[in-house]
C-alpha positions as CSV (number, residue, x, y, z in Angstrom):
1,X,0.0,0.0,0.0
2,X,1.2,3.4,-1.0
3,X,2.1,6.0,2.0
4,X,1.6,9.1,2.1
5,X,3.6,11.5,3.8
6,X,3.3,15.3,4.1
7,X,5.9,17.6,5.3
8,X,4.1,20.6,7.1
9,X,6.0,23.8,7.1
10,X,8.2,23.1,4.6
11,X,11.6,25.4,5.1
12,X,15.3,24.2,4.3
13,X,15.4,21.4,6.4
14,X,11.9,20.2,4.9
15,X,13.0,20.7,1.6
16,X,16.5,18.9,1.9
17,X,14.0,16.2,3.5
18,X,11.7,15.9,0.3
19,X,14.8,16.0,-1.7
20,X,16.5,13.6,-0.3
21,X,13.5,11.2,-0.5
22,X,13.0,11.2,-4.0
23,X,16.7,11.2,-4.7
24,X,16.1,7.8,-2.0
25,X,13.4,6.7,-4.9
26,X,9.5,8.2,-3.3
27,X,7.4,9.3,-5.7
28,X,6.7,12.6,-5.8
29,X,3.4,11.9,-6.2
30,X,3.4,10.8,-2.4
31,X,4.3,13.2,-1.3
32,X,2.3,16.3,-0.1
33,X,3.7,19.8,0.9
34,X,2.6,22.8,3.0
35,X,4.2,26.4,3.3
36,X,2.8,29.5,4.3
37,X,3.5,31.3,1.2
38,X,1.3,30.2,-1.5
39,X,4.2,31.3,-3.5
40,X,6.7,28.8,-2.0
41,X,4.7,25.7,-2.1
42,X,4.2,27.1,-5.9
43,X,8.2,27.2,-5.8
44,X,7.9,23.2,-4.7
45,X,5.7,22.4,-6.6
46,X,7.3,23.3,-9.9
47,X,10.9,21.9,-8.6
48,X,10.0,18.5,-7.3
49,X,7.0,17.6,-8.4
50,X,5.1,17.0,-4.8
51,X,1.8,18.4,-3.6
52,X,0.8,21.5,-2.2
53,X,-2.0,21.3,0.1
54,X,-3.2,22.9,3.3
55,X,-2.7,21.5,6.6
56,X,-5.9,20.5,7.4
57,X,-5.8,18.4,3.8
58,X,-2.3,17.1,4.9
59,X,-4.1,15.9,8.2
60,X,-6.9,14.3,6.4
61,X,-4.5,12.5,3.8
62,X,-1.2,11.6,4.6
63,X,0.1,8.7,6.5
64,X,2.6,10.7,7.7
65,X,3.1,14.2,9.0
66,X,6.4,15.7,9.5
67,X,6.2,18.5,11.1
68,X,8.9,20.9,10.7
69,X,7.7,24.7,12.2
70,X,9.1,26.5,14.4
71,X,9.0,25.7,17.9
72,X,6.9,29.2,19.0
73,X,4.9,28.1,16.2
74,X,3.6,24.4,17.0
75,X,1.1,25.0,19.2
76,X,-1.3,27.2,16.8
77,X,-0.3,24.5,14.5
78,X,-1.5,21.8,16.6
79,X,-4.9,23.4,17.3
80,X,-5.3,23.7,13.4
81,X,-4.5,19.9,12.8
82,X,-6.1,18.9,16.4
83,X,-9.8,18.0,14.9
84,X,-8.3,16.5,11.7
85,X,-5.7,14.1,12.7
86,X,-6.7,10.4,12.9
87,X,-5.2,8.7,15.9
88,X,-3.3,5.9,13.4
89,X,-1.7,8.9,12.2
90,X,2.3,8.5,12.5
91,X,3.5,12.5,13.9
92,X,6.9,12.9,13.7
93,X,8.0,16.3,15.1
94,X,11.4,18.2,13.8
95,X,10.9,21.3,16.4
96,X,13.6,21.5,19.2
97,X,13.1,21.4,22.2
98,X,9.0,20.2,22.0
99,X,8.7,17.1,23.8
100,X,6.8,14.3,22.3
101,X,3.9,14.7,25.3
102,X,3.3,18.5,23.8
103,X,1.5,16.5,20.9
104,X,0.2,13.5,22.7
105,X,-1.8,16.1,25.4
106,X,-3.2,18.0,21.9
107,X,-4.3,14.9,19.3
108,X,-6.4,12.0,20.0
109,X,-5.5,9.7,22.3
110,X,-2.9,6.9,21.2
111,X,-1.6,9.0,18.4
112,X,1.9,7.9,17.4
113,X,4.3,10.6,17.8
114,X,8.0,10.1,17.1
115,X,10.7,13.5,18.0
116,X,13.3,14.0,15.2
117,X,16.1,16.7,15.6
118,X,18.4,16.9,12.5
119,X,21.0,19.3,11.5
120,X,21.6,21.5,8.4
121,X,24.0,19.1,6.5
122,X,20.9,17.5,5.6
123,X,20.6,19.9,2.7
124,X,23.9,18.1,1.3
125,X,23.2,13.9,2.4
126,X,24.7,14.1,5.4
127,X,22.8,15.1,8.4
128,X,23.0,13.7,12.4
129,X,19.2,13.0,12.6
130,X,18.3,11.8,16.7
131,X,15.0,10.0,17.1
132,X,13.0,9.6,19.9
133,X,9.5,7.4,21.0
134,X,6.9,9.2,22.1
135,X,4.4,6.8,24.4
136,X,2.6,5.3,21.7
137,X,5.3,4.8,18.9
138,X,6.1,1.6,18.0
139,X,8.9,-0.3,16.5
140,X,7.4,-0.1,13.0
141,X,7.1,4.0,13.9
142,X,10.9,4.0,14.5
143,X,11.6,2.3,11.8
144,X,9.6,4.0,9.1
145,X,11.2,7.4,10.8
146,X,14.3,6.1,10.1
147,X,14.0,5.4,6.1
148,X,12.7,8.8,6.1
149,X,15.3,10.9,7.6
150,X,18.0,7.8,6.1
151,X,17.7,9.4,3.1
152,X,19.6,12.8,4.3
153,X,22.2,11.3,6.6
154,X,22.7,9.2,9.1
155,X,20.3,8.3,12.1
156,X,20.5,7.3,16.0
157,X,17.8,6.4,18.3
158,X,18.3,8.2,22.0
159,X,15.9,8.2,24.9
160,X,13.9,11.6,24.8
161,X,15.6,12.4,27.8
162,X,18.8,12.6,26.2
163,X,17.7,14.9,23.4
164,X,18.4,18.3,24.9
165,X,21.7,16.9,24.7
166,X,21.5,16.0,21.3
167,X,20.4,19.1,20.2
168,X,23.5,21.1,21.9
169,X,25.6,18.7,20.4
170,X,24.5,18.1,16.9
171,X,21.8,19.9,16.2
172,X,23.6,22.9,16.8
173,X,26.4,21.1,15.9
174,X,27.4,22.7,12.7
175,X,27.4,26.1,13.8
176,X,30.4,25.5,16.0
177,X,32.1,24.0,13.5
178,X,31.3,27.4,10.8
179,X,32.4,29.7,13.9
180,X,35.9,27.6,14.0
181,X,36.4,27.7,10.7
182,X,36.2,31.4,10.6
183,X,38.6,32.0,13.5
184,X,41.0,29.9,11.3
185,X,40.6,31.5,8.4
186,X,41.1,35.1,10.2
187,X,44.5,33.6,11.7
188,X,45.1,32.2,8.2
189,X,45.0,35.9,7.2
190,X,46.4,37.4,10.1
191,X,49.5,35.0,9.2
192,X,49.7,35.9,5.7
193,X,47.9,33.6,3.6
194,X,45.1,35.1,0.7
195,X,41.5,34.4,2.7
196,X,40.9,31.9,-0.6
197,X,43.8,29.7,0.3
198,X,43.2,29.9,4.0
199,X,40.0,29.2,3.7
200,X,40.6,25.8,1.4
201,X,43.7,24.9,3.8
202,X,41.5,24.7,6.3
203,X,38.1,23.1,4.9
204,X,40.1,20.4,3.6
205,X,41.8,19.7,6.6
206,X,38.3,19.5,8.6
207,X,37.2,16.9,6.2
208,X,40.3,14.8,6.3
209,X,40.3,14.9,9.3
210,X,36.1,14.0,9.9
211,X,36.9,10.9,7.9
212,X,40.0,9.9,9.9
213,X,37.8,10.2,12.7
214,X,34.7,8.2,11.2
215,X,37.1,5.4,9.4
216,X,39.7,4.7,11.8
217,X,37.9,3.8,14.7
218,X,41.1,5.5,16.9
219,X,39.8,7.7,20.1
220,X,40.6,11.7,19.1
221,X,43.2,12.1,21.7
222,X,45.2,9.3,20.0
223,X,45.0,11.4,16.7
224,X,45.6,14.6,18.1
225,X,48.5,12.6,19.5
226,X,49.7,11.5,15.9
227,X,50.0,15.0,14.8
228,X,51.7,16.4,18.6
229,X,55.4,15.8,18.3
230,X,57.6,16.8,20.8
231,X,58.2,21.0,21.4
232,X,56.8,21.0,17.9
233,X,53.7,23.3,16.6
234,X,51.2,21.5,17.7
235,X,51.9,21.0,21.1
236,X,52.7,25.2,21.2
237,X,49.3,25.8,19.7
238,X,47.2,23.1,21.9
239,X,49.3,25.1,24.8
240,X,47.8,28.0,23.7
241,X,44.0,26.7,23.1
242,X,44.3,25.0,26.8
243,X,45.9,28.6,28.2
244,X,42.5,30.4,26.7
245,X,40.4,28.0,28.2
246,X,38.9,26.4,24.7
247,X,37.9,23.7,26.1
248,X,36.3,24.9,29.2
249,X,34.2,27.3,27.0
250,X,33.1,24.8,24.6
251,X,31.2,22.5,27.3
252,X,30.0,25.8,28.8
253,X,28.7,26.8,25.1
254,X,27.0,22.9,25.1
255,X,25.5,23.8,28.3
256,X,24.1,26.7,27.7
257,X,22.4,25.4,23.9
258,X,21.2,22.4,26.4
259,X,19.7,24.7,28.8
260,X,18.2,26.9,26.1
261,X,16.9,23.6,24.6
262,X,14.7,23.1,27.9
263,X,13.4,26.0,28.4
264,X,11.7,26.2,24.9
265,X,10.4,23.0,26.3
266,X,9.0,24.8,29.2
267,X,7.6,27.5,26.8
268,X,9.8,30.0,27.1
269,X,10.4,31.8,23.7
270,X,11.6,35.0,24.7
């Protein structure tokens, strides 16, 4: 049997979703779209093929809803879907922070929820996609989430619990990794080089050095270690990082995009 799924709210990350599903092999045809610009679900429409509807059709219809607004932005959204929304309907939820019992408290009772957070390198195949069980979501819910978000990356199944975590750490993930990147490419320039070269000197080191990390199976510190020779420029440079308290700030930074994480939970949005 066909399955329908419908990607409500349909921004970047919803787009490198559909994308990446048809590139996987769905039809477009089974696939249904909201935006709130009639112009942008136009946009869709003519670039992939898939279906603009409205939410309350995408309740009514789809197997699936993926819901992708913003966080500030779910509960008006639920209150739309709320009297349309069968309770064999899967939910699957891409907002941070919201916790799967947000949902289950506003549809009918027993309805499937499962919480995704994914990351921005989903618009290029390789996202960090976490998934969580709501109360109601079984196996075959998991699962299903999985070949969805499989088809822009890679997927792990956490405890909701542990998903404030997840979101400091890789949802947000990518950002820290852009903000290093620039600091290096300012020393780059600061040291000499053209921004053009320092900025390829370093991206391609950060990829070499992502796979090393994937592919070898070694623990960091014993690759950090292969590059640290003795009064050498590593070791002066780590000295340096350590002296400026790099590493203290960075699980202070975690902490605070954990923190920030439950409190849009709670409902604060300011």
């Amino acid at each position: 049997m066909t399955q329908k799924v419908a990607v409500l709210g349909t921004g970047k990350i919803g787009e490198a979703l559909l994308s990446g599903m048809i590139r996987a092999g769905w039809a477009p045809a089974d696939l249904l779209i909201t935006a709130r610009r009639p112009e942008r679900a136009e946009e869709l429409h003519t670039r992939y093929g898939v279906t603009p509807v409205t939410n309350t059709e995408a309740a009514k219809t789809a197997d699936t809803l993926i819901l992708t607004v913003k966080p500030q932005d779910m509960g008006t959204l639920l209150d739309e879907l709320a009297p349309h929304v069968p309770a064999d309907r899967l939910v699957i939820s891409g907002a941070a922070g919201v916790p799967t019992s947000f949902y289950e408290e506003r549809l009918a009772a027993g309805t499937p929820v499962v919480r995704v957070m994914t990351n921005t390198p989903a618009l290029v195949d390789e996202a960090m996609s976490v998934i969580s069980a709501g109360s109601h979501a079984t196996e075959a819910h998991l699962a299903h989430t999985e070949e969805i978000f499989g088809a822009v990356g890679k997927t792990l199944r956490v405890p909701e619990s542990q998903q404030d975590a997840c979101t400091a750490l890789s949802g947000s993930g990518p950002a820290y990794f852009f903000y290093l990147v620039e600091a290096m490419t300012d020393a780059g320039i600061l040291l000499g080089l053209p921004r053009d070269k320092a900025h390829d000197l370093i991206v391609q080191s950060a990829i070499g050095a992502a796979v090393m990390l994937r592919d070898s199976g070694e623990h960091p510190v014993k690759l950090r270690e292969n590059v640290t020779s003795p009064a050498g420029t590593t070791i002066n440079a780590i000295r340096e990082l350590e002296n400026h308290g790099v590493r203290a700030a960075l699980i202070a930074a975690l902490e605070a995009a954990r923190d920030r994480s439950r409190e849009l939970a709670s409902g604060n949005n300011a």
